[in-house]
N, C-alpha and C positions, 0 to 999 in steps of 0.2 A: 804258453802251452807247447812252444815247439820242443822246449826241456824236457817238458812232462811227458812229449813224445817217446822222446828219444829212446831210452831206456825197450821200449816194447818194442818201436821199430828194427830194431837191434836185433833183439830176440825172435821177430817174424824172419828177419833175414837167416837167421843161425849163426847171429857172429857172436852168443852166448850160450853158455853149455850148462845142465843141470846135472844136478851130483845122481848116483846112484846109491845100493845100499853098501858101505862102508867106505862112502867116498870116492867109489868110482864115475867117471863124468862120461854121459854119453847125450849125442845131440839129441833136441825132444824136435820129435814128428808128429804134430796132431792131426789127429783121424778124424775131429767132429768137428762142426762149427761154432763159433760163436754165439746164442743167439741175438740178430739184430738188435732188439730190442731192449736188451741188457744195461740198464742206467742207473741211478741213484734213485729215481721213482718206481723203482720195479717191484722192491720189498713193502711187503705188508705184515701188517699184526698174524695173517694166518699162515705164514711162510709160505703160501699157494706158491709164489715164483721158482722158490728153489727146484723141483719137480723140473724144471726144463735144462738144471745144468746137467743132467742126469749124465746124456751121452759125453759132453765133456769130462764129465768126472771118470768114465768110462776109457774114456781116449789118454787118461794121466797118467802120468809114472810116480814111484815112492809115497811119500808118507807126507800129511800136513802135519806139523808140528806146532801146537798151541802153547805161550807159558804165561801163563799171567803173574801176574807180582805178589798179591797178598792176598791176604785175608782179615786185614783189622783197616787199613786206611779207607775201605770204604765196603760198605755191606753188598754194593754191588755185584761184585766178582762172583760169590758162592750162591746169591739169590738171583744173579740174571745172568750174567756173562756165560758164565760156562753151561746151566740146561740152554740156553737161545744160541751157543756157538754148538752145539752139541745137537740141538734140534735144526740146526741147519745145514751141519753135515749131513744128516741120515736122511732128508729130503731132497737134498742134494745126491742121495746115491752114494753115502760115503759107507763101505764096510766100516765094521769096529773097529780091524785094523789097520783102513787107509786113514785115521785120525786118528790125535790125544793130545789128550787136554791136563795139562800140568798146572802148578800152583806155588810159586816160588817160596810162599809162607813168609816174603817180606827181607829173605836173603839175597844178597847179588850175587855172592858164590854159588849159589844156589840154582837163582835161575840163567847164568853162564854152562852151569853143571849140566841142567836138563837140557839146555840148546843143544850144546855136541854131543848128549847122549843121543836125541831125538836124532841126529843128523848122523850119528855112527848106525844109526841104526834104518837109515834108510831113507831120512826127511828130507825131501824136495824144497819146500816150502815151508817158514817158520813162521809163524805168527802172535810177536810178542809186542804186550806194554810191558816196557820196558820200569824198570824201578825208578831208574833216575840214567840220565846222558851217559855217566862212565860204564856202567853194565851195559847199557843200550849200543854202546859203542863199540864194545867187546865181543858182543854178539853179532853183529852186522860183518866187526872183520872177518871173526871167525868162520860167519856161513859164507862170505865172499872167498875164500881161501879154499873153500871146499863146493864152490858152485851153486851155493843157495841162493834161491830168494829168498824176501825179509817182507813183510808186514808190517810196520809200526803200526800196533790199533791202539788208536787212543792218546798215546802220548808220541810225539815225534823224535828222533834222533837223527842227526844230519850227517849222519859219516858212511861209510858203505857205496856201492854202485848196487843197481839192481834194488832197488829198497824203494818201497812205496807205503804212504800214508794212507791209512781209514780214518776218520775220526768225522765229529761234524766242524762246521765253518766256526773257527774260534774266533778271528773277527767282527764275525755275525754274532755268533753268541753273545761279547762285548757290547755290540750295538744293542741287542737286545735288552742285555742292562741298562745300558745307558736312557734308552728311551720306556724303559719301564720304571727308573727312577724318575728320569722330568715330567713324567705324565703324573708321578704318582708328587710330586711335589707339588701341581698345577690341583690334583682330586682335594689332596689331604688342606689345602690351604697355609701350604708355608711360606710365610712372609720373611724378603731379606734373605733367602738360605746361606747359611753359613754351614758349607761341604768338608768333610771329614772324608778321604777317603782310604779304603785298605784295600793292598794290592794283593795277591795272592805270592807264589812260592814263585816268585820271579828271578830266584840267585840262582833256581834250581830245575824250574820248569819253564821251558820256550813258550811252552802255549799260556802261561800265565801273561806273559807278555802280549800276547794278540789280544788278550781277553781287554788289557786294559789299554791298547791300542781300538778299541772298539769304541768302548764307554765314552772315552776321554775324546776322542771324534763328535760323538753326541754330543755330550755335555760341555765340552770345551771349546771346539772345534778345531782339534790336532790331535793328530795320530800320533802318541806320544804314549813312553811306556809307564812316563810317572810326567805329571805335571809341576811346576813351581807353586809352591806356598805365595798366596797374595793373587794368583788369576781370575781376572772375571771374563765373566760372559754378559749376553746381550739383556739374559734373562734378568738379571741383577743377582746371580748367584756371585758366590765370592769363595777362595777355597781355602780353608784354615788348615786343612794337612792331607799331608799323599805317605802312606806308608808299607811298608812291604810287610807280611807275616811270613819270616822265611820256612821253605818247605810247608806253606801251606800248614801250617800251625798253629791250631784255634789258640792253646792257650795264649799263645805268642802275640794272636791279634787280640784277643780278647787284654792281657793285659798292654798292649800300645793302646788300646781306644779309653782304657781305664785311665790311662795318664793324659791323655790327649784330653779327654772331656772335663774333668779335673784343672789342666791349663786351663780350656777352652771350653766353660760354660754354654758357650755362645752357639755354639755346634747346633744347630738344626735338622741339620738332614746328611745322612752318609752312604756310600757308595762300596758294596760289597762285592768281591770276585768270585765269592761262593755262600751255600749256605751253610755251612759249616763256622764263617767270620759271621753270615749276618747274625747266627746264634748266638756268638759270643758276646757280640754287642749289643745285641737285644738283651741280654742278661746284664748287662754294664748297665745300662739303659733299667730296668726295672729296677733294680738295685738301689736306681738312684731317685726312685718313685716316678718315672715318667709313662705319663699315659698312652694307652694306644691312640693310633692313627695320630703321632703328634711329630716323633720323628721317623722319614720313612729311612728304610734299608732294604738291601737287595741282595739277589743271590744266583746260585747255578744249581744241578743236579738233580732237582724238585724230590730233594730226601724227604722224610716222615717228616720231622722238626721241622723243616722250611714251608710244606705247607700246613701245621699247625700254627707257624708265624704268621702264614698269609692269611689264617681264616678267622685269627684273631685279633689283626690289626696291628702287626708291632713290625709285617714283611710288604714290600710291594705286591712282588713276583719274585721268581725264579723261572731260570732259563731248564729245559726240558729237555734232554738228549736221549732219544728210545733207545735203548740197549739192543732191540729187538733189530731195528733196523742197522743199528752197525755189524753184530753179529753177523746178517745175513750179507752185507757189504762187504766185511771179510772175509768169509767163505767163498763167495761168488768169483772175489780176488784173486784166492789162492786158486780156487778150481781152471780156473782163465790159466793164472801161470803154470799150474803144476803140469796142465795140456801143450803148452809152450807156445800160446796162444798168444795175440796181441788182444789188448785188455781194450773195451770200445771207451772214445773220448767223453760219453754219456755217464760211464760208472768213473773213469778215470778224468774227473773233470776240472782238477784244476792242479796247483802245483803248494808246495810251503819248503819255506827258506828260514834257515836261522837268522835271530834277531841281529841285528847293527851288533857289531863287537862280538859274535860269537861262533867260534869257527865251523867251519862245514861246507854241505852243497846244497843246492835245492834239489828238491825227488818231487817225482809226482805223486797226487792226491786224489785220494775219492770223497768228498766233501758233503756231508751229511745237512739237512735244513733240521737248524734248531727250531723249537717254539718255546713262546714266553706263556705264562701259568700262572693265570691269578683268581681270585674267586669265580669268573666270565665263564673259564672254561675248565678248571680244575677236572668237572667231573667227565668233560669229554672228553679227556687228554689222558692224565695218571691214574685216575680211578678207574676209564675204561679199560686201558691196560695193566689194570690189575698191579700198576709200580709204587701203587701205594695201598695198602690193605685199608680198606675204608672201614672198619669194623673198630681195627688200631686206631685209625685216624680221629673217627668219633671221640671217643676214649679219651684222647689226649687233649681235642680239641674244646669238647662238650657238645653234646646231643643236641643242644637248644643252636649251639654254633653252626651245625652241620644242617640240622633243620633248614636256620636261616636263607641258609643258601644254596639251599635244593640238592643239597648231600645225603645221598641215603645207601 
């Protein structure tokens, strides 16, 4: 933590300067306080917190500058990210021009473009997920060259000074796989498991890497980014394959599990880094006539698909990440910096480093509590927050399914 210090302590002192509008830098004096109580439990589904950065936001210079990546890699960004980053500025006291919210449309030149537009044009504070490391990385120099903070939400990039992470515990979320897979091996009655595992976009995404340093703790017992073929555990598991889907690409894993079960008949039970792979396999899996609740698989994001897998036997779980709550996580972020504020140790609570072999520094973190999503509590979790339209869910899942399990 004293790293994850540093960077604010810095900035309390005044030995870091924020840009003005076209680049000009002039040292920031905040007029308001903190509030104490400002941490990672502050946000809720009703945004009620934001209302107290108000005089902070008051006390800020320049513009926050939002970019997000796409709009096809995940439905998320146009249906939650942006009205929940957007509802959280305006509770926060943001005028319509002290924010914006951009949309890379899946380009790097693109969203390189809107960064130093945002920041010619007056951006204090930028707040992007980044596409992938080399744009993430270009971005960071560029606002460092002209005095910006940086945000990483969501996905991390390790170059820059002054550059801080939102996202939730990708560790934790790992864990949370990993022990909603052996729990669900222990429900389902699989005997002897023979482990199939798919890793997520690991060539390309650092946090894939935590995810499966998570799991592979649980179920293996080492923090390890890929395991060796032939590991066992205490359980009598046994592990028949460890494989990457690069960039996080279903067809990709979908056909690795195609050839792998094919080899490997014997395959039992599999270990997935999102729901997007548990889908693909699940589809491999049906394909080849096998029953629900026979092999389990696991996942992230708690998309529509993942919990129609769960509700009809072919998914464990999936791990849950409220969008609602990061949004307001990195609002409250930028509002702290754009004040020139030191950020308190409760929101800024922990630190993230690139993996073994991958260049960079470590930045501090504001570290979000995932939860894990299985029929238990489905409807107190994504159904209550509305992140899965239950009406859809029905639909896809069957009436008589949803019934079952007090889904209405």
């Amino acid at each position: 933590m004293k790293l994850a210090r540093l960077a604010p302590a810095l900035l309390a002192a005044g030995l870091f300067v924020t840009a003005c509008g076209g680049g000009g830098t002039a040292t920031a004096t905040p007029s308001a306080n903190v509030p104490s109580d400002l941490s990672i439990s502050s946000f809720t589904a009703d945004f009620s917190y934001m209302a107290k950065l108000a005089d902070l936001t008051k006390a800020g210079k320049g513009m926050v500058g939002v970019i997000l990546p796409d709009t096809t890699s995940s439905a998320r960004y146009v249906a939650f990210d942006q009205p929940y980053l957007t509802q959280a500025f305006q509770k926060a006291g943001y005028s319509s021009s002290q924010f914006k919210i951009d949309n890379a449309q899946g380009q790097e030149a693109q969203q390189l473009s809107i960064a130093q537009a945002d920041i010619t044009a007056g951006a204090t504070v930028l707040i992007m997920d980044p596409l992938n490391s080399s744009v993430g990385s270009q971005i960071q120099a560029y606002a460092q060259s002209h005095g910006v903070k940086i945000i990483s939400y969501d996905r991390a990039t390790f170059t820059g000074t002054n550059t801080y992470y939102v996202s939730f515990d990708n560790v934790q979320v790992g864990k949370l796989i990993g022990k909603g897979f052996t729990d669900c091996v222990t429900a389902w009655g699989v005997k002897n498991p023979k482990v199939f595992t798919l890793n997520g976009g690991q060539n390309s995404d650092p946090n894939a890497v935590d995810f499966a340093k998570g799991y592979n703790s649980v179920i293996w017992g080492e923090s390890v980014a890929q395991e060796k073929v032939g590991k066992t555990n205490s359980a009598g598991y046994t592990l028949v394959g460890d494989q990457i889907a690069t960039d996080w690409k279903n067809d990709i894993g979908g056909t690795i599990f195609q050839q792998q079960f094919t080899a490997h008949p014997e395959i039992n039970a599999t270990v997935e880094a999102n729901d997007g792979l548990g889908n693909a396999v699940i589809q491999v899996l049906k394909n080849n006539k096998v029953k629900a609740k026979s092999i389990p698989t696991t996942g992230q994001d708690a998309t529509l698909d993942g919990m129609v897998n769960v509700l009809t036997d072919y998914q464990c779980g999936s791990v849950y990440k409220a969008v609602y709550l990061e949004a307001q996580d990195a609002v409250a972020l930028a509002t702290v910096l754009r004040a020139g504020a030191t950020p308190p140790s409760g929101l800024v609570n922990g630190t993230t480093a690139p993996p073994s072999g991958v260049s960079g520094n470590q930045q501090p973190a504001s570290l979000l509590v995932p939860v894990w999503v299985d029929k238990s509590n489905m409807e107190a979790t994504v159904i209550k927050d509305k992140f899965i339209d239950v009406a859809t869910l029905c639909s896809k899942a069957g009436a008589s399914v949803c019934s079952a399990n007090n889904i209405s």
